[in-house]
C-alpha positions in Angstrom: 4.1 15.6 8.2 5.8 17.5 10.9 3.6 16.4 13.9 4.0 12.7 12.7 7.3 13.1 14.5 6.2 14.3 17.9 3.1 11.9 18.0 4.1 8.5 20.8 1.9 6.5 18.4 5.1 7.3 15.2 7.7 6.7 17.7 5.6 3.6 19.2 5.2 2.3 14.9 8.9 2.9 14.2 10.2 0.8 17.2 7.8 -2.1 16.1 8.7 -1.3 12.4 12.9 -1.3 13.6 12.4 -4.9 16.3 10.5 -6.6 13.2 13.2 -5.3 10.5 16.3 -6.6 13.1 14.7 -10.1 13.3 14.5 -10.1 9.4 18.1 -8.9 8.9 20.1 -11.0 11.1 18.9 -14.0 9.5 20.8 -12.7 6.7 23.6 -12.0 8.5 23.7 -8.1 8.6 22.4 -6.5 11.8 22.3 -3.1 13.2 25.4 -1.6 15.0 27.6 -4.3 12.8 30.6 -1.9 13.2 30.1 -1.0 17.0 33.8 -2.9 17.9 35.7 -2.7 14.7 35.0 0.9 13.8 32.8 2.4 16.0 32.9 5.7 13.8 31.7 4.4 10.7 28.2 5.7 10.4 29.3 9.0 11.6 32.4 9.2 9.4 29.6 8.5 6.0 27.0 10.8 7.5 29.3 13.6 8.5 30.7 12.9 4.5 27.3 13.4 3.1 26.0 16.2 4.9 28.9 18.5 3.7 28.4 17.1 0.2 24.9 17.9 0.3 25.6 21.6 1.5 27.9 22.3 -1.4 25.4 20.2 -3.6 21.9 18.9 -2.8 21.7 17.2 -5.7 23.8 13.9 -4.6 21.2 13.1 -2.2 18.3 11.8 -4.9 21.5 10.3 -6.4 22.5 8.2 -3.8 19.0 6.7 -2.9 19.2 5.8 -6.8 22.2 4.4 -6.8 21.7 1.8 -3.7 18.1 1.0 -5.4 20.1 0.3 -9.2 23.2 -1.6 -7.3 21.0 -4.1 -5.4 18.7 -4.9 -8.3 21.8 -5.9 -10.3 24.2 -9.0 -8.7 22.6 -7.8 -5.3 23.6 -5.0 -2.7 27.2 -5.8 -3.0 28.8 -2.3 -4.7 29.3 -3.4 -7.8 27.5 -0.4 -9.2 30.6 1.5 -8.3 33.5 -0.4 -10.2 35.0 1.2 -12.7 35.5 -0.1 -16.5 34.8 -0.9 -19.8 30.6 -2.4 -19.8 30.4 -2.4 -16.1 27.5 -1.3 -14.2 28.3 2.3 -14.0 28.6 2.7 -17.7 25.0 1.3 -18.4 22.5 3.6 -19.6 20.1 3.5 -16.4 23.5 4.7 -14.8 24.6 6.7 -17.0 23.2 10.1 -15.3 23.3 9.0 -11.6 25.3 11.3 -9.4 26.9 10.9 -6.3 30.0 8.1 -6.8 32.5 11.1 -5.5 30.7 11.1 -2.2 30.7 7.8 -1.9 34.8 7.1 -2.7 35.7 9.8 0.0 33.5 8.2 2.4 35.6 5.3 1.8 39.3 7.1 2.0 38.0 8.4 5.3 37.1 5.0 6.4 39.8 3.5 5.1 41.9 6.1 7.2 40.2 5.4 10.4 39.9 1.5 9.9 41.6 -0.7 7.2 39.8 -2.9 5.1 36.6 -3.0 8.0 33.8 -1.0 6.4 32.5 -2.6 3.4 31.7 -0.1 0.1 27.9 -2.0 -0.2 27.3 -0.7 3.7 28.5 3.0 2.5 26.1 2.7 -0.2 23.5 2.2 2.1 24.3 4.1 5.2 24.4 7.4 2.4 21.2 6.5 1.1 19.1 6.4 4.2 21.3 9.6 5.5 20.1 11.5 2.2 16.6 10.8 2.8 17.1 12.1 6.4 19.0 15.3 4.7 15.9 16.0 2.5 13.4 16.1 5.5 12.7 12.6 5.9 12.8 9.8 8.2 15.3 8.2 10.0 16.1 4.9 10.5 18.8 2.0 11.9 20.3 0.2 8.7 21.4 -3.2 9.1 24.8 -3.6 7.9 27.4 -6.1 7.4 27.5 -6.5 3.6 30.8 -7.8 2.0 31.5 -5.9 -1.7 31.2 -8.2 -5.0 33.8 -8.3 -8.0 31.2 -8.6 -10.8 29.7 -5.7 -12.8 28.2 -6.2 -16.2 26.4 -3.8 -17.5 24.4 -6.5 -19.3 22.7 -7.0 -16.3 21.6 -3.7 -15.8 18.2 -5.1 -18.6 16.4 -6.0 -14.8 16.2 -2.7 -13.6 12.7 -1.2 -14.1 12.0 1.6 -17.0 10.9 4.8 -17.7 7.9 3.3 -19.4 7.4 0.3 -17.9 3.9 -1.8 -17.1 2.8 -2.2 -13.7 2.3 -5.4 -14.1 6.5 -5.8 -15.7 7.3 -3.5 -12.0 5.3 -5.9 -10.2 7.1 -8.9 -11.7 10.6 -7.1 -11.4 10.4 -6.3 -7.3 8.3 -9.9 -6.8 11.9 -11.9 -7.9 13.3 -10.3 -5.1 10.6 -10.5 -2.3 9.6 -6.8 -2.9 5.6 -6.5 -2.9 3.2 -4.5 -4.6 3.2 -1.9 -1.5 6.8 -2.1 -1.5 7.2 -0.9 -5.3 4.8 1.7 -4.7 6.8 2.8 -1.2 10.5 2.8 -3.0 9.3 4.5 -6.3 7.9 7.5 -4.1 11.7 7.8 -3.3 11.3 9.8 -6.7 9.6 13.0 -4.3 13.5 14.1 -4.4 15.6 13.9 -7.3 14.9 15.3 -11.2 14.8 13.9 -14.4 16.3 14.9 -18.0 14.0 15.8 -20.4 15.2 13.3 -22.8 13.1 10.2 -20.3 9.9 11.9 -20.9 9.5 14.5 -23.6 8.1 11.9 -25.7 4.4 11.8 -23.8 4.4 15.7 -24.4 4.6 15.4 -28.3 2.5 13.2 -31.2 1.6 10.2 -28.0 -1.3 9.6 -29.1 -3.1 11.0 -32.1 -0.8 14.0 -32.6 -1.1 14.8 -28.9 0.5 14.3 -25.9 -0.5 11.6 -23.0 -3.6 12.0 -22.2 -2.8 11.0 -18.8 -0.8 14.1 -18.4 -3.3 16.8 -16.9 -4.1 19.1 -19.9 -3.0 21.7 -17.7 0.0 20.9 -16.8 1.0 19.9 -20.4 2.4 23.7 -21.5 4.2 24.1 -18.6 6.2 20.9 -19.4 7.1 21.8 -22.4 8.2 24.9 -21.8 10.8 23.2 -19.8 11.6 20.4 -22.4 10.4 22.2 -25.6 10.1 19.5 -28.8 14.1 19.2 -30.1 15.4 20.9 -27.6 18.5 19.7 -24.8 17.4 16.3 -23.8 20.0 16.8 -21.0 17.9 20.0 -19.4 16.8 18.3 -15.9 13.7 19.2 -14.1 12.0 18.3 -10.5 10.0 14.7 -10.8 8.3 15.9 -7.8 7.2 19.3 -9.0 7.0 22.3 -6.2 8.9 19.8 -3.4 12.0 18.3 -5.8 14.5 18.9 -2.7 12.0 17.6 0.1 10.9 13.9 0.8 7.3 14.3 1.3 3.9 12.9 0.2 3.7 15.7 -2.6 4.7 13.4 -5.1 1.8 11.2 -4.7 -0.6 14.6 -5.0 0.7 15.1 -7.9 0.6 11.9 -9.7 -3.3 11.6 -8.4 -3.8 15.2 -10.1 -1.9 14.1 -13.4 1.1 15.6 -12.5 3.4 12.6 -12.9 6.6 13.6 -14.7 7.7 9.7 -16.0 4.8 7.4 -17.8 6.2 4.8 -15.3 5.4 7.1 -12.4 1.8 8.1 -13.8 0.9 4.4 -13.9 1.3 3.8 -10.3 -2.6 6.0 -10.0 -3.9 5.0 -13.7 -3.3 1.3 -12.3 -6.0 0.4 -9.4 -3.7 -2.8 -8.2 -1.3 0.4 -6.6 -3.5 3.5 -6.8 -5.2 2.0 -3.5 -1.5 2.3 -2.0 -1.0 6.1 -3.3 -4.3 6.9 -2.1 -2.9 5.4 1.6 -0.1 6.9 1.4 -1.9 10.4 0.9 -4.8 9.6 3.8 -7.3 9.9 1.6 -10.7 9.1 3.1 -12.0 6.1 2.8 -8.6 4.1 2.7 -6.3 3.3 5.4 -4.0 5.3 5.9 -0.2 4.4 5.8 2.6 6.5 7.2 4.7 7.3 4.0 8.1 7.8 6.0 7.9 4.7 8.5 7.0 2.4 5.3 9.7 3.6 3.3 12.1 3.1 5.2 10.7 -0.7 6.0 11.0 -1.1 2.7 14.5 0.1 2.1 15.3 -2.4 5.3 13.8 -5.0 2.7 15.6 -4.0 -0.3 19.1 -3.4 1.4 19.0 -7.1 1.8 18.5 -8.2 -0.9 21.1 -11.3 -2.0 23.9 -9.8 -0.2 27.2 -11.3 0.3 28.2 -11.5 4.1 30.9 -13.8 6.2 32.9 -15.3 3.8 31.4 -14.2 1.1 32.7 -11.5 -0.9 34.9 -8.8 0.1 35.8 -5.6 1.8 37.3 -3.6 -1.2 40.2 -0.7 -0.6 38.7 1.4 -3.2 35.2 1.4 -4.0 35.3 2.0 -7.7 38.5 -1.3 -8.2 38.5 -5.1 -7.4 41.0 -6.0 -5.1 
């Protein structure tokens, strides 16, 4: 991956990929360098917030990227995955184990310290997502911002977001409502190369599956080591890499290992057991044969696309004091 970044033909792709993303965006009313006047620091005040959150704790990085993808499935990328209270968002079990909400509330005191009531909580969200990716050893890339904050959050309509053991065909369904495509579901669910999972979301495929057994997707191999790990009754909450050997690095190793059975959730595995997005795994690895597709550059197109996603701008919405309260 490395000498991607010193090849003219990346640089050449990622400045077609960034012109083609800022003609999407502004349509929608965000656009890069939407703070450049009104608080000029703003991107450097949440990057300079996450990288000495991620020193002390690498583990908010796979949390953030989470939490932008569950807050703009739900009511759009308007923050209202971070409001507090009684069956919001946050208290959802998707959300239940996401990590990260303290990073983004001091991101916002700073903010609010620097410029009043100018930076959106939504934009935060975002800006700290693509800067965890870029922590982790991968890509950079201009995020369009501009967002306003929402004041609903009902955990109720948390029932969209995709599942540990969902279909395919349900993914496909889920990211098609909101202009995500088949190569896009298989781009943003690679986000899972960083970030773990408790045992508790897949211990089932290691015990009785199927016939007594575990998945038979699972390669045979790989199946004691698991559950070692997550041994049958023991603490669902024990958390291990989803990208096994590269948990702390965005890379293509997570796409190696679902091709070699390696997958930790069913819903991973499924993206090689079904051909509709094995062909894009197998691009995203270079296998021969297929077209190759640079893992880093589309990911971060397709985090341009889901940023955007019904999101409140203008009038619309709001600039909330305190990310985790309604105004």
């Amino acid at each position: 991956m490395k000498g991607a970044y010193t090849n003219p033909r990346f640089f050449l792709a990622m400045t077609v990929m960034l012109a083609m993303a800022a003609a999407l965006v502004q349509a929608q009313g965000t656009r890069v360098g939407f703070y450049a006047r009104t608080c000029p620091r703003a991107e450097s005040i949440v990057r300079s917030t996450v990288q000495s959150r991620f020193r002390s704790n690498p583990n908010i990085a796979p949390g953030l990227l989470r939490m932008h993808f569950h807050d703009c499935f739900v009511q759009g990328c308007d923050a209202s995955i971070l409001i507090d209270g009684p069956n919001t968002e946050k208290t959802a079990p998707p959300n239940r184990l996401l990590r990260g909400y303290e990073v983004i509330d001091d991101a916002k005191t700073q903010l609010e310290a620097a410029c009043p009531g100018v930076v959106s909580c939504a934009d935060i969200l975002a800006l700290a997502a693509r800067d965890s990716v870029f922590l982790t050893r991968g890509i950079n890339w201009a995020v369009p911002t501009g967002r306003r904050d929402g004041r609903v959050s009902l955990a109720s309509d948390t029932t969209i977001l995709p599942g540990f053991r969902e279909s395919i065909d349900s993914q496909k369904q889920k990211f098609a409502a909101f202009g995500l495509n088949t190569q896009d579901l298989v781009a943003l669910v690679g986000g899972h190369t960083i970030g773990t999972s408790a045992c508790q979301l897949f211990s089932y495929r290691l015990y009785n599956f199927t016939n007594g057994g575990p998945d038979p997707t699972i390669n045979p191999a790989f199946v004691p080591q698991l559950q070692a790990l997550c041994p049958q009754n023991g603490d669902g909450s024990r958390r291990i890499d989803l990208d096994t050997g590269s948990g702390n690095r965005f890379d293509t190793s997570f796409f190696a290992n679902l091709r070699n059975g390696r997958g930790i959730l069913e819903s991973d595995q499924k993206l090689w057991t079904d051909p509709s997005t094995r062909t894009f795994v197998q691009r995203f690895l270079g296998e021969r044969g297929s077209r190759p597709l640079n893992f880093n550059v589309e990911f971060a197109r397709s985090m341009v696309k889901m940023s955007n996603i019904d999101v409140k701008t203008g009038t619309n919405g709001e600039i909330r004091r305190v990310c985790s309260a309604i105004n």
